[in-house]
C-alpha positions as CSV (number, residue, x, y, z in Angstrom):
1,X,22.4,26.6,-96.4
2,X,19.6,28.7,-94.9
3,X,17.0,26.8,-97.1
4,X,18.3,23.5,-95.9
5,X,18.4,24.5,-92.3
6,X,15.2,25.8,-92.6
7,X,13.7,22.3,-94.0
8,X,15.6,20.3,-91.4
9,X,14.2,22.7,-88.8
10,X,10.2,22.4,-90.3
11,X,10.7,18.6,-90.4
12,X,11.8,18.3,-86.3
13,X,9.0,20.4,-85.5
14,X,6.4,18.2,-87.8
15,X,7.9,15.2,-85.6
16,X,7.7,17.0,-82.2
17,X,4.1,17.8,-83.2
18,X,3.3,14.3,-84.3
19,X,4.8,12.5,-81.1
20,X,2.9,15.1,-79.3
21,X,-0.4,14.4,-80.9
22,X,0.3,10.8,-80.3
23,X,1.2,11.0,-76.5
24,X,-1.6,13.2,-75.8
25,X,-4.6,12.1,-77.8
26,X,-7.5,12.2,-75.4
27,X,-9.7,10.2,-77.9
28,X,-7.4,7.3,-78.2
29,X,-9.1,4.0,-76.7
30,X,-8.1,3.6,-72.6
31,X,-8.0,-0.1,-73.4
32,X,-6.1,-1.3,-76.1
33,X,-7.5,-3.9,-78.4
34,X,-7.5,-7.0,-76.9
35,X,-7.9,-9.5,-79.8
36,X,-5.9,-12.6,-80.9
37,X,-6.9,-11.4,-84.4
38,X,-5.6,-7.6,-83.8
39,X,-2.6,-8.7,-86.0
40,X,-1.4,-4.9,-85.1
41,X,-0.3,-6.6,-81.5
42,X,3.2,-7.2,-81.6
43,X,4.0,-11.1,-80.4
44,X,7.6,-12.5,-80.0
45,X,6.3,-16.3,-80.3
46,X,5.9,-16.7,-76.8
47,X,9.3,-16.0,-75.6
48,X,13.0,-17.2,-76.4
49,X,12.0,-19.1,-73.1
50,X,10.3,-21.4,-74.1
51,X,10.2,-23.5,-77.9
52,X,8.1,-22.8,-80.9
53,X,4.2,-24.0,-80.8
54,X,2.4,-22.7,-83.5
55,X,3.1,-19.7,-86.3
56,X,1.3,-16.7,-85.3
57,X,-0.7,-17.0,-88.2
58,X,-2.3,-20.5,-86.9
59,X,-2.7,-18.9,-83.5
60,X,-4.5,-15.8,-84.6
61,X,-6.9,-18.0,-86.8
62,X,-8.3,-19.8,-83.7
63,X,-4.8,-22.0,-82.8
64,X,-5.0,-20.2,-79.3
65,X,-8.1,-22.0,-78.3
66,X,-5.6,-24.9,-78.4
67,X,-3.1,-23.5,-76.0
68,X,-6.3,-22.9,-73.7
69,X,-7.6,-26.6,-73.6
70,X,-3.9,-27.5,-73.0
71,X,-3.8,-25.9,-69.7
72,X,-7.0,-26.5,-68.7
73,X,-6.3,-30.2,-69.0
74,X,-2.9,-29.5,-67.1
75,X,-4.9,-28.4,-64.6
76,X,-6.7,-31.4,-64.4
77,X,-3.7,-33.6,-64.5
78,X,-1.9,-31.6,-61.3
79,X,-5.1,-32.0,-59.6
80,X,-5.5,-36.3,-60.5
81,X,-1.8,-36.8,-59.2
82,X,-1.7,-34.5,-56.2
83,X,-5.0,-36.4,-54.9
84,X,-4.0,-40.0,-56.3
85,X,-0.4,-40.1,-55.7
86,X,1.5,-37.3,-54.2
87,X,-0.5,-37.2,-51.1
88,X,-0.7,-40.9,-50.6
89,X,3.4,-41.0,-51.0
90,X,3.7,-38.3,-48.5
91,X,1.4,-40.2,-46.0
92,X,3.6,-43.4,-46.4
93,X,6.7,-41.1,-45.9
94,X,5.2,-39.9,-42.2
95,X,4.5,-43.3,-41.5
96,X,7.7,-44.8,-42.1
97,X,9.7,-42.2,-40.1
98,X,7.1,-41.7,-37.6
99,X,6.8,-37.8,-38.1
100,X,3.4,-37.1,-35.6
101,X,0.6,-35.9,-37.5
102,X,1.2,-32.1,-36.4
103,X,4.7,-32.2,-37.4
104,X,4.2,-33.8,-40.8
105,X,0.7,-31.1,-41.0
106,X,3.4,-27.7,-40.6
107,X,6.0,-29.5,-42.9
108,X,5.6,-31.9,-45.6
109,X,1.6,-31.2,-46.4
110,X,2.6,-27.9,-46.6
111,X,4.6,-28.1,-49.4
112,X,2.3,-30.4,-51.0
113,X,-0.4,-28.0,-50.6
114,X,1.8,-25.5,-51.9
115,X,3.5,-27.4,-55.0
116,X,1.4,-26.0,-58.3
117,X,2.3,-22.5,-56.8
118,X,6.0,-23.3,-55.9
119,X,6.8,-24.8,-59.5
120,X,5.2,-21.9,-61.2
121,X,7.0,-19.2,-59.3
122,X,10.5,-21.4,-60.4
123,X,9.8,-21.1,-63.6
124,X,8.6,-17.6,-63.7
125,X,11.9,-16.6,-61.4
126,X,14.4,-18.7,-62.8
127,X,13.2,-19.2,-66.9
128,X,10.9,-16.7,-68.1
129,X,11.7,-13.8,-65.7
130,X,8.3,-12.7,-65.2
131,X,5.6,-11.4,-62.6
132,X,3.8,-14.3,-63.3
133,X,4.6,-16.2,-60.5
134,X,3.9,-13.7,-57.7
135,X,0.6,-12.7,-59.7
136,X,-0.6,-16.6,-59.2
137,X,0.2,-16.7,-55.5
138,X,-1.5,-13.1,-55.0
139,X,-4.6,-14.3,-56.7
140,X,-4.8,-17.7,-55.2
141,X,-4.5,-15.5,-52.0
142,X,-8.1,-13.9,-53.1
143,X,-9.3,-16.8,-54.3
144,X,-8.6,-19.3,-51.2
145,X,-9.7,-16.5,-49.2
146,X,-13.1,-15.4,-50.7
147,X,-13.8,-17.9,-53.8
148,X,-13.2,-20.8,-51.1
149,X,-15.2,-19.8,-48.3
150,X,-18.3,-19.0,-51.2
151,X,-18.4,-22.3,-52.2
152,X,-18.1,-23.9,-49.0
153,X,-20.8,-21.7,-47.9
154,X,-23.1,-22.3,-51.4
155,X,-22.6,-26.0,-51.0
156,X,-23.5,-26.8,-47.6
157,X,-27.0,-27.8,-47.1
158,X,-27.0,-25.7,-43.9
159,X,-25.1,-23.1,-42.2
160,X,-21.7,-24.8,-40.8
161,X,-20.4,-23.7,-37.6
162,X,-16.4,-22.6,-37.4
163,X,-14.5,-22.8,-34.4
164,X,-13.2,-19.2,-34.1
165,X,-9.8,-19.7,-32.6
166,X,-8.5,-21.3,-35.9
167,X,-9.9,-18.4,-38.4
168,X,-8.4,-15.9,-35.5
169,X,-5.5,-17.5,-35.5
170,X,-4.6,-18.2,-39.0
171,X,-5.9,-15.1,-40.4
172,X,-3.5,-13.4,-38.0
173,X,-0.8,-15.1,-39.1
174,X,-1.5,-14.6,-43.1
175,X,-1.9,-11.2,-42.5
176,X,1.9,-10.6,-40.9
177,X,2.7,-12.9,-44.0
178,X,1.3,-10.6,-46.0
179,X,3.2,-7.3,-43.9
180,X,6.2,-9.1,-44.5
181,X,5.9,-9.5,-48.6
182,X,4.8,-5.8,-48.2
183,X,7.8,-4.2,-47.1
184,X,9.8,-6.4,-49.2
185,X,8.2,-5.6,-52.8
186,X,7.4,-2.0,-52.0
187,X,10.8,-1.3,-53.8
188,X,9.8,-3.5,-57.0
189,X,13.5,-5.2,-56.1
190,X,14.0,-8.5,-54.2
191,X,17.7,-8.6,-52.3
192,X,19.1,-11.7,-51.0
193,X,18.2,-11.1,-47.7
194,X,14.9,-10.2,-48.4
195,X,14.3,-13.8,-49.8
196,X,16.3,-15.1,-47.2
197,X,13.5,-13.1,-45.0
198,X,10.7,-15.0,-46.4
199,X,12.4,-18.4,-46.3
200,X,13.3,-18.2,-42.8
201,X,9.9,-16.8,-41.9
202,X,8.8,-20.3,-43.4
203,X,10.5,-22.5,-40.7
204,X,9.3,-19.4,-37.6
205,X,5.8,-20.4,-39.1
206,X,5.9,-24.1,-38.7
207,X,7.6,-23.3,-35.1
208,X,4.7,-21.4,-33.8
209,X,2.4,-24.1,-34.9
210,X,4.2,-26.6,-33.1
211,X,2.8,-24.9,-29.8
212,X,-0.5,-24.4,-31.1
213,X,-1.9,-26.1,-28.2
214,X,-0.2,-23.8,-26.0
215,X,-1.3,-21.2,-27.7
216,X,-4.3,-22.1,-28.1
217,X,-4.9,-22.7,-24.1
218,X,-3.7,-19.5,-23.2
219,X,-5.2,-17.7,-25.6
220,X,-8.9,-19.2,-24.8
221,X,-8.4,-18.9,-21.2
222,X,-7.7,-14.9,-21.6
223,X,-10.8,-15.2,-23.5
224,X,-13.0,-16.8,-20.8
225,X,-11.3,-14.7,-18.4
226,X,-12.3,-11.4,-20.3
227,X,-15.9,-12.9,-20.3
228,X,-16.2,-13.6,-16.7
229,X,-16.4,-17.4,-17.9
230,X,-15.1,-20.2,-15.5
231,X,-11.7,-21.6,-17.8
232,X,-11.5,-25.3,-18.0
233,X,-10.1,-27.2,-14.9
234,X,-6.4,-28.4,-15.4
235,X,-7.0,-32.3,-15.4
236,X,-9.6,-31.6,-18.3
237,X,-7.0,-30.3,-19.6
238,X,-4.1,-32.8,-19.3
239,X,-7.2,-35.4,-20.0
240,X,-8.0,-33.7,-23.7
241,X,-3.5,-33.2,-24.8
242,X,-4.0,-37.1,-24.1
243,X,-6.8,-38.0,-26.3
244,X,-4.7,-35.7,-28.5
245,X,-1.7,-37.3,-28.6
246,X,-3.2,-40.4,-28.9
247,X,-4.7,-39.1,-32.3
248,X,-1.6,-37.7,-33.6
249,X,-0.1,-41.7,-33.4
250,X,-3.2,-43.8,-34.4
251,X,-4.6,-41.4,-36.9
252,X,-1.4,-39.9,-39.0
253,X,-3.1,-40.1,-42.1
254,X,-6.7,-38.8,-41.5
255,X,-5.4,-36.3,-39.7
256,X,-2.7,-34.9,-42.5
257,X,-5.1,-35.3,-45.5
258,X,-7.8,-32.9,-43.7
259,X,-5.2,-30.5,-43.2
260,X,-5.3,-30.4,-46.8
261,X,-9.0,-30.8,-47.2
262,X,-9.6,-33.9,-48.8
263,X,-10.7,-36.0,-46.0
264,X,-14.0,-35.7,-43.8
265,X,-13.8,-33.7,-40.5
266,X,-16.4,-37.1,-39.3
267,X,-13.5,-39.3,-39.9
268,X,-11.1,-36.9,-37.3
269,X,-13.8,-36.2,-34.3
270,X,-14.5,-40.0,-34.6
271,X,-10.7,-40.8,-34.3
272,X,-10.4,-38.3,-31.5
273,X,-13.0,-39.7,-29.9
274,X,-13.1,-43.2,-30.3
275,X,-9.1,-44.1,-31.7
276,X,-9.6,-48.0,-31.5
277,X,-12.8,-48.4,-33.5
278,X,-11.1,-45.7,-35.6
279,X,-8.4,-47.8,-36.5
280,X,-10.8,-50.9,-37.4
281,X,-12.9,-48.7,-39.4
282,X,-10.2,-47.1,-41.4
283,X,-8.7,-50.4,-42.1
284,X,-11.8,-51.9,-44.2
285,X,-11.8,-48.3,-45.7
286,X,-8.2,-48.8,-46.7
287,X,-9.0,-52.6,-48.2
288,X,-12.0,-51.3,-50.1
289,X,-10.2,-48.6,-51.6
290,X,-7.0,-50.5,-52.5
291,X,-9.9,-53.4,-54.0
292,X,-11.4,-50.2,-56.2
293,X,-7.8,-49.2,-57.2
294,X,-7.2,-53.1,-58.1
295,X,-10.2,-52.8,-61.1
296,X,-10.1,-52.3,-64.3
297,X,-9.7,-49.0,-65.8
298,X,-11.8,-49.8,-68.7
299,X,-15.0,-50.5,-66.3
300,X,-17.4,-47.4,-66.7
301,X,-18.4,-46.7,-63.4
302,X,-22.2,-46.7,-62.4
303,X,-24.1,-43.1,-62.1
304,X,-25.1,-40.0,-63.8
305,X,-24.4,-38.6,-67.5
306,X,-21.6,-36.3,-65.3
307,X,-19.9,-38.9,-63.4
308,X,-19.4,-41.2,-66.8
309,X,-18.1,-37.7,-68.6
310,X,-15.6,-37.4,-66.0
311,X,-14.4,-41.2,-66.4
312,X,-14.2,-40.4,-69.9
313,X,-12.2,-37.3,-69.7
314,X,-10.0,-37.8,-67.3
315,X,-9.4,-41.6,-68.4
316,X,-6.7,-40.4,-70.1
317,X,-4.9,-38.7,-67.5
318,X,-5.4,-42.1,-64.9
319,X,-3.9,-44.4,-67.5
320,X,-0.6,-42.5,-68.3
321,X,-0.2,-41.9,-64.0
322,X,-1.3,-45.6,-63.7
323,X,1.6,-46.9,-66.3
324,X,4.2,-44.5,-64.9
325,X,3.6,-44.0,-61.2
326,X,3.8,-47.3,-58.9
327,X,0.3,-46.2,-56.6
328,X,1.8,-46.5,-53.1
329,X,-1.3,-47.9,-51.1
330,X,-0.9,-51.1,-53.7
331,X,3.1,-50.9,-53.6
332,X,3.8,-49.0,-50.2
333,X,7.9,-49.9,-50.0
334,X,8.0,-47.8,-53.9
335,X,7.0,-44.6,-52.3
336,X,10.2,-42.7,-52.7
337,X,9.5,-43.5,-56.7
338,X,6.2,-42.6,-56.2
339,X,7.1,-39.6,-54.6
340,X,10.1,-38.2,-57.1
341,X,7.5,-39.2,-60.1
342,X,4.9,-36.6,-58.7
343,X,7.8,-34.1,-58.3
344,X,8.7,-34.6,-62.0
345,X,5.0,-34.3,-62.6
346,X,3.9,-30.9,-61.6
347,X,6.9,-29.6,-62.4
348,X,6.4,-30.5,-66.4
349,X,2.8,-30.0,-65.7
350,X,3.3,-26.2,-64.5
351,X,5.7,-25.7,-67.4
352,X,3.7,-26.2,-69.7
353,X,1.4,-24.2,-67.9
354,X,3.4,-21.5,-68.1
355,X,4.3,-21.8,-71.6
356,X,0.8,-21.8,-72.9
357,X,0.0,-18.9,-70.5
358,X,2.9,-16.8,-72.0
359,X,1.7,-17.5,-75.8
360,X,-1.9,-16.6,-75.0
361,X,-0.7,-12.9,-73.0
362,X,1.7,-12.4,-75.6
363,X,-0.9,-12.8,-78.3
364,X,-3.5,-11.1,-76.4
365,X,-1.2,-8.5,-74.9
366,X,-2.0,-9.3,-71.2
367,X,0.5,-8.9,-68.3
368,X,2.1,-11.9,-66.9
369,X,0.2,-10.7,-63.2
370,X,-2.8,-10.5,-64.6
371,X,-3.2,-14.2,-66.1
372,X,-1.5,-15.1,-63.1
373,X,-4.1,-13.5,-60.9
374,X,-7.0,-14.9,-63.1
375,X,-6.7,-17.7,-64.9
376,X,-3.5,-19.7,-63.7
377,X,-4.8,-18.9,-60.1
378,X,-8.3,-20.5,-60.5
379,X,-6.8,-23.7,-62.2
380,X,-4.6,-24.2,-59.3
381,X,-7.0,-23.2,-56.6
382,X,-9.7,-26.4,-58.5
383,X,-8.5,-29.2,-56.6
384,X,-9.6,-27.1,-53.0
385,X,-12.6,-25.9,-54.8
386,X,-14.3,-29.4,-55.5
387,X,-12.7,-30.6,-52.4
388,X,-14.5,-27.8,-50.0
389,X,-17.8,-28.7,-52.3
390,X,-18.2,-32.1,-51.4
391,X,-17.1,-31.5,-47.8
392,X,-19.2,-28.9,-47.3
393,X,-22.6,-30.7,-49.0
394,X,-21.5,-33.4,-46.3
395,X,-21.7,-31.1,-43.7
396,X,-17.9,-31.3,-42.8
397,X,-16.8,-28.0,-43.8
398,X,-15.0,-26.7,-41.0
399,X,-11.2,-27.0,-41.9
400,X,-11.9,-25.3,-45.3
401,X,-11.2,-22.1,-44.0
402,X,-8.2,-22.7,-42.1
403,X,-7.1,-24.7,-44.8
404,X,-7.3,-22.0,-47.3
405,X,-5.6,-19.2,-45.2
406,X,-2.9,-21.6,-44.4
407,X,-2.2,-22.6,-47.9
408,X,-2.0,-18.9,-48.0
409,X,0.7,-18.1,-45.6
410,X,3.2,-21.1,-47.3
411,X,2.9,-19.9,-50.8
412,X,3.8,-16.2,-49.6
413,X,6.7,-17.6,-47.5
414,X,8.0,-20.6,-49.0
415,X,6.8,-20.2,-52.8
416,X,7.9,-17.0,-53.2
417,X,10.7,-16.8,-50.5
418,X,12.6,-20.4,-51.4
419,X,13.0,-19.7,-55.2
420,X,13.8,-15.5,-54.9
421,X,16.2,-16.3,-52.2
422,X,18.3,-19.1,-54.6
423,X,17.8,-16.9,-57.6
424,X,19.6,-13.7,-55.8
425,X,22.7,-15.8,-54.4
426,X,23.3,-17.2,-57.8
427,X,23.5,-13.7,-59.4
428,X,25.4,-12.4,-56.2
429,X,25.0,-10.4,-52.8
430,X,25.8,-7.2,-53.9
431,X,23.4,-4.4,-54.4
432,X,23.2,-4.7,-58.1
433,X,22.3,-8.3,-57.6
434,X,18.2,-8.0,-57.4
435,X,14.9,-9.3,-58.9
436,X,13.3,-6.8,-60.8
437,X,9.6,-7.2,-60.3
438,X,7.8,-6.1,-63.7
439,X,4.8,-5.3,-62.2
440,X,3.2,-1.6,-61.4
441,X,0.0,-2.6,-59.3
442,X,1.2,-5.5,-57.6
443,X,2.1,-3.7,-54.2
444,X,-1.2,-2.1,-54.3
445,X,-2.5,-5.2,-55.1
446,X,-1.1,-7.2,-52.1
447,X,-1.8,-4.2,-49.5
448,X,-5.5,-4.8,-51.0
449,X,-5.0,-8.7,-49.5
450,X,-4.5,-7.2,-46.1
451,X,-8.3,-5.6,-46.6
452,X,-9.2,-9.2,-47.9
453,X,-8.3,-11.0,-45.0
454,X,-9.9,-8.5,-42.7
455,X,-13.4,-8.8,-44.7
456,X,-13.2,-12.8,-44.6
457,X,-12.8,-12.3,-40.6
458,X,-15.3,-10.0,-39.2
459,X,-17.9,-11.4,-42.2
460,X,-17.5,-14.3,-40.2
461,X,-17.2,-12.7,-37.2
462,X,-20.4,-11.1,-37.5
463,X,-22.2,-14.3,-38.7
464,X,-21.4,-15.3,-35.4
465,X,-18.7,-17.7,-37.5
466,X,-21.5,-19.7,-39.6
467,X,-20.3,-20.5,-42.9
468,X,-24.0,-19.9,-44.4
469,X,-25.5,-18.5,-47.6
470,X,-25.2,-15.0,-46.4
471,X,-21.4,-15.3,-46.2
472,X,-21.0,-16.2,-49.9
473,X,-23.7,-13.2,-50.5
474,X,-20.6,-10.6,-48.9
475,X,-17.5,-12.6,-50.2
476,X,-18.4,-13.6,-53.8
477,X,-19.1,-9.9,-54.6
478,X,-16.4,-8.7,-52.9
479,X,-14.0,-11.0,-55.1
480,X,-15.1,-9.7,-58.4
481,X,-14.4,-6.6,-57.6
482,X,-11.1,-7.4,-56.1
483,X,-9.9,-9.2,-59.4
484,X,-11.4,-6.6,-61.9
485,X,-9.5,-3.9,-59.8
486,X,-6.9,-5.5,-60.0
487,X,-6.5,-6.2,-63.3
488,X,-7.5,-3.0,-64.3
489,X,-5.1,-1.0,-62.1
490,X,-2.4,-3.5,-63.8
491,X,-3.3,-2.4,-67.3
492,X,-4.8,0.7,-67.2
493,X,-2.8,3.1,-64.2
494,X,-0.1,1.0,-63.7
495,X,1.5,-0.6,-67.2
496,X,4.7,-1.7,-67.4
């Protein structure tokens, strides 16, 4: 018996030694290998989530590459039916219950804008269970607020001048967004009334916007005050809220399609400015582009090697949305079909998304935050990305900032706070009803935002609010490092 206790007894202290050796060896790797063909990595096929793709064997021989061009051509195909269909539809829908062009701006656009971001925090809260849905909206909250401004800034022939009481006033506002989501994840647990905090805050945003002009008047009249400058007389005043309001009823759709940056600023001053010609203008606009809708998809369009590559690739994309979507500037009274289509669209879009992303991190062994935050994040910030290009190399610029920070503040408060809030009631309001956030650096991660937003502002601030070369020079670096912290602190000091 003493023999036997004694083997028993060398045997526990060769495994205490070896789990010791393994916990504490200073010369294993920080990173671990990150290979597809590390067949060491474990890799669950993706999830019971989602279904089977490809045996692990295929994916480690180069099948991932596949899962890769998949989503890169879902990007594409949120992007072709946000700008070609969903938009239009939601035009049509203002029009036909005469919502003014502010209202339909703080409501409807704003969940267009924020669609690719709300989908994919559904499916993260509601199917997978994962971070990956707050890691997309935290780094499209980088990227719309540094990568955006860049490439306005790179593409604009010369330096564009900003208006500063938007930028104040929405970077304000994103950053109390950003308090708010703060105090709430600082636990790693979302509550009911936590989400129910997020989803109200939501409506309070779209209230305060409602008396932006008020706002707006007293806030520039302090400002004049403070700088021993004569404010504006009243009747200029009550002379520019008319011109305004006039705009908000002959310009609806100009007006919500800046807001989310696909239409000139030119075409809104000149509607300000001069409504009737406006209207005249915009109406040959309208019959040229409903002729260039009319033609045939199979005519290669005149130009460059790039613009007949991007018939080519994305031909096939226009004919499915063409066969299966009635276009509602050629069939206006189908827009509620045209409308649920698009709805049906990004949301099978973003799953797949999703489920391509999950096979790659499993296979990989990435965190769900960190694709989120890199590559989901910059293939849903791509349609504002070319958008802000071409505006910018126009000269018409100016909204992409405000545009960006505003898409901002609705995925923190309605993308994150509509689906968290719905996913706690149905497991219950008790205190062992919660989300569990799987995530060690995301807090740190969103306090780093707060830094973000405060960077974009006085870098503009102290450009005198030029969007110029010099601005991308200060924001572009500052985003790389932002991500590659990031990402390290979510794999390296913070793993899950």
């Amino acid at each position: 018996m003493d023999k036997f206790d004694n083997d028993v007894q060398m045997k526990n202290i060769s495994a205490l030694h070896d789990v010791a050796n393994q916990s504490y060896n200073l010369a294993a790797p920080i990173f671990p290998q990150i290979s597809p063909w590390n067949a060491e990595l474990p890799y669950d096929g993706g999830g019971d989530e989602f279904p089977p793709f490809l045996p692990e064997d295929q994916l480690r021989k180069g099948g991932v590459v596949l899962c890769f061009l998949i989503a890169i051509y879902c990007f594409t195909l949120l992007a072709v039916v946000c700008d070609k269909y969903f938009i239009p539809s939601i035009e049509r829908l203002c029009e036909v219950m005469n919502i003014s062009a502010d209202v339909a701006a703080a409501t409807f656009m704003s969940v267009a804008t924020s669609c690719p971001e709300l989908f994919t925090n559904l499916i993260a809260t509601f199917v997978t269970q994962s971070a990956l849905g707050i890691g997309t909206i935290v780094g499209s909250s980088m990227f719309n607020s540094l990568g955006v401004a860049s490439i306005g800034a790179l593409a604009a022939a010369r330096p564009i001048k900003l208006d500063w009481w938007p930028v104040t006033r929405d970077v304000s506002i994103y950053m109390v967004a950003i308090s708010i989501l703060i105090a709430i994840v600082w636990d790693g647990r979302i509550y009911w009334y936590e989400g129910l905090t997020l989803f109200i805050s939501y409506f309070v945003y779209f209230l305060v916007m409602f008396q932006n002009p008020r706002i707006s008047r007293f806030v520039r009249r302090t400002v004049d005050r403070y700088q021993n400058k004569k404010p504006a007389a009243s009747t200029d005043i009550n002379e520019e809220e008319h011109k305004q309001r006039e705009f908000n009823r002959d310009s609806v759709r100009a007006s919500v399609a800046s807001a989310f940056g696909t239409y000139a600023e030119s075409a809104r001053k000149s509607a300000f400015e001069h409504p009737e010609q406006f209207k005249k203008v915009r109406d040959i606009q309208e019959e040229q582009e409903i002729n260039q809708i009319k033609k045939s998809p199979f005519i290669i369009p005149q130009g460059g090697w790039f613009t007949k590559l991007s018939f080519f690739y994305t031909w096939p994309i226009k004919m499915l949305l063409r066969c299966t979507i009635p276009n509602p500037k050629l069939y206006p009274d189908l827009w509620p079909l045209c409308f649920i289509m698009c709805i049906f669209y990004i949301g099978a879009t973003s799953y797949i998304v999703s489920w391509m992303v999950t096979i790659i991190g499993d296979l990989f062994g990435i965190p769900a935050t960190v694709q989120g935050m890199t590559f989901v994040a910059a293939g849903g910030s791509l349609p504002e990305s070319i958008s802000i290009a071409i505006m910018s190399r126009r000269g018409e610029g100016k909204m992409g900032v405000s545009n960006s920070l505003g898409a901002n503040t609705m995925n923190i408060l309605f993308s994150l706070g509509m689906p968290w809030f719905f996913m706690t009631i149905l497991m219950g309001t008790n205190d062992s009803a919660f989300i569990q956030i799987e995530s060690g650096a995301i807090v740190y991660t969103i306090v780093g935002l707060l830094f973000v937003a405060l960077i974009l502002y006085f870098t503009l601030y102290f450009n005198k609010f030029f969007l110029a070369k010099l601005t991308a020079a200060v924001l572009l670096p500052v985003y790389a490092v932002c991500i590659v912290l990031a990402c390290v602190a979510e794999m390296v000091f913070f793993q899950t």
